[in-house]
N, C-alpha and C positions, 0 to 999 in steps of 0.2 A: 519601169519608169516610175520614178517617186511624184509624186503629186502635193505639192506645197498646199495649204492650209493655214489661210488666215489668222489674226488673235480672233478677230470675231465671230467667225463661223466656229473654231471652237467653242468660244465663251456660249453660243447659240446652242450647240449640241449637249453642253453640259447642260442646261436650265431645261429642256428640253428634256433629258432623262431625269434630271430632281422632279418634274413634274409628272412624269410617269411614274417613278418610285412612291410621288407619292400618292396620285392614284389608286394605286395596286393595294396601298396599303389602307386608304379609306377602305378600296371593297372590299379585302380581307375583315378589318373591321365590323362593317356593317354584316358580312357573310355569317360572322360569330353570330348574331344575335340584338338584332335590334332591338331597343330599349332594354338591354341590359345591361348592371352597374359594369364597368370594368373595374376590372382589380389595380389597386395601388398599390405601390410598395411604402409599409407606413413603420418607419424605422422605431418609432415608440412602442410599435406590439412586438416588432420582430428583434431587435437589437438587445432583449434584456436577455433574452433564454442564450444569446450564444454568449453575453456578458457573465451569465451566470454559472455556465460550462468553465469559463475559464478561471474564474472565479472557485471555482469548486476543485479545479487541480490546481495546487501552490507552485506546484511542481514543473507545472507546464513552461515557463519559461526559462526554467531555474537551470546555472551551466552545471556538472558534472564535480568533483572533486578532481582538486589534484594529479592523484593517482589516474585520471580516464588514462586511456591509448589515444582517446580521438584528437586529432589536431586542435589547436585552441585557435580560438579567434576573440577579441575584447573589442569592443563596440560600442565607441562613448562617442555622440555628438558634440554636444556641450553639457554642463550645467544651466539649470534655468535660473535666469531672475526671477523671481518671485513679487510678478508685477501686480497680479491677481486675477489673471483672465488669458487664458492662450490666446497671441496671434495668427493670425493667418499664414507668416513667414513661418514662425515657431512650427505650425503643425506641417508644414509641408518639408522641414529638415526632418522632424519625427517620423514625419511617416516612410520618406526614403532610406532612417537606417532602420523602420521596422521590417521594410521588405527585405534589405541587403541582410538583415539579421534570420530573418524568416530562410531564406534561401539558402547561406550556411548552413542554418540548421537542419534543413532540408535533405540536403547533402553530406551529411554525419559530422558537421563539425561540431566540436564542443565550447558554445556563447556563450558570452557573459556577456550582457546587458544591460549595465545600471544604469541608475537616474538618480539626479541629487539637483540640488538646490546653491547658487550662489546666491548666498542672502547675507555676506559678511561684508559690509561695506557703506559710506558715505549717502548712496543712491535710497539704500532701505529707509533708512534714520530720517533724511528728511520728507520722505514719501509720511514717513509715521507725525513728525511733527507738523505737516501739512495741514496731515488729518484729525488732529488733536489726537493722538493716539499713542499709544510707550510702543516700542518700536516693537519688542516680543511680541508684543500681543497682533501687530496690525502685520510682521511677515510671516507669522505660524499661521496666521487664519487665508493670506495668502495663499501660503505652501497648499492646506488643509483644501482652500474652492481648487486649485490648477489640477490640483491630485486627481479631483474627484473629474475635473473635466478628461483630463487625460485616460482616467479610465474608461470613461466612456467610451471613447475614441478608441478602443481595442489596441493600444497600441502595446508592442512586446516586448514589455519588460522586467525583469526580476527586483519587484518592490522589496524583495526582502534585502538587496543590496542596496536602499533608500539613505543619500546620506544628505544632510542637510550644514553647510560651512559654518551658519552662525551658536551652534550648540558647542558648548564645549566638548563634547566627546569627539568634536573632529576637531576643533582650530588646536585642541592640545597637540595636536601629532605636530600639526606646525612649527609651536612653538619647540616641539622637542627637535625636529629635524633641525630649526635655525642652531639652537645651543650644539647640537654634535658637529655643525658646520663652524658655528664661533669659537670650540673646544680646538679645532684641525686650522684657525685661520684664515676659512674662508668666508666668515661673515664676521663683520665689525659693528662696535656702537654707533651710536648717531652723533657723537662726540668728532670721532674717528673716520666717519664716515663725512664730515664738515671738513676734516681738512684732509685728506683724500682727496677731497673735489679741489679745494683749492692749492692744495701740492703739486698735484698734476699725477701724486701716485695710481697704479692703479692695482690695487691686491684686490681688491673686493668683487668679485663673479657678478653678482649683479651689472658691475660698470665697467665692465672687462671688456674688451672688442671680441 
């Protein structure tokens, strides 16, 4: 025969064993050693020595060439803005592909892990003129504190694959990819791209359906 049970006499039973648990746990406490210090966990002494393990293989997160056998797996959440300080939101996307990344790797697959920087755009420039500051100077110094936060934060990823949108050594591929698209048609001037819009034509990939 089933015997029905209340919300309350549940909710009663639970409070009931939280207070036992935590009972048991003071006298275990006190059992150790009265007046003695308890031990902390004090991430400033302990957090450097495994910072510094990882730090000391370059290797450790870095994926395989080409050539591996191991099945590949690429693992890009976003590019950051380079606001000057990790979010809250921010570290909690980082941290879930360091685990998904961590666990491929786990498993023999071969990662690639980068991180870069979106810092090419309208948002930087007036954050810099805010600040009274030239815009290079105020999103490299940026880039330079998130970096160091992020390190801290162990999080796993192959710094040597670091790319940053506002240097020219990356916005050139850009530009090169638009010309080989304008070269085949599929990208037009801004001339072209005005009457486009008001043609009603549509050739240009961007405004394509």
């Amino acid at each position: 025969m089933r015997v029905a049970v209340c919300g309350l006499c549940r909710l009663r039973g639970r409070r009931e064993r939280f207070f036992t648990m935590k009972a048991i746990c003071k006298s275990r406490q006190e059992a150790q050693g009265a007046g003695e210090e308890r031990q902390r966990y004090n991430p400033a002494e302990i957090e450097p020595s495994g910072r510094r393990d990882g730090d000391a293989d370059a290797a450790l997160y870095a994926a395989e060439g080409h050539d591996s056998a191991k099945k590949k797996f690429y693992c890009l959440e976003m590019l950051r803005i380079p606001a000057g300080s990790c979010t809250w939101g921010m570290c909690g996307t980082t941290r879930s592909a360091t685990r998904w990344r961590d666990l491929c790797g786990c498993a023999g697959t071969n990662v690639l892990h980068p991180m870069g920087w979106d810092a090419f755009g309208l948002p930087a420039e007036n954050a810099a003129l805010k600040n009274n500051t030239p815009p290079r100077e105020w999103t490299l110094a940026n880039i330079a504190a998130m970096r160091r936060q992020m390190q801290r934060m162990g999080f796993s990823y192959d710094w040597a694959t670091e790319v940053t949108t506002c240097l020219p050594e990356y916005y050139r591929w850009n530009q090169w990819f638009f010309l080989k698209m304008y070269e085949r048609g599929a990208g037009v001037s801004q001339e072209e791209q005005g009457e486009l819009v008001s043609g009603g034509a549509r050739r240009c990939w961007r405004m394509s359906k």
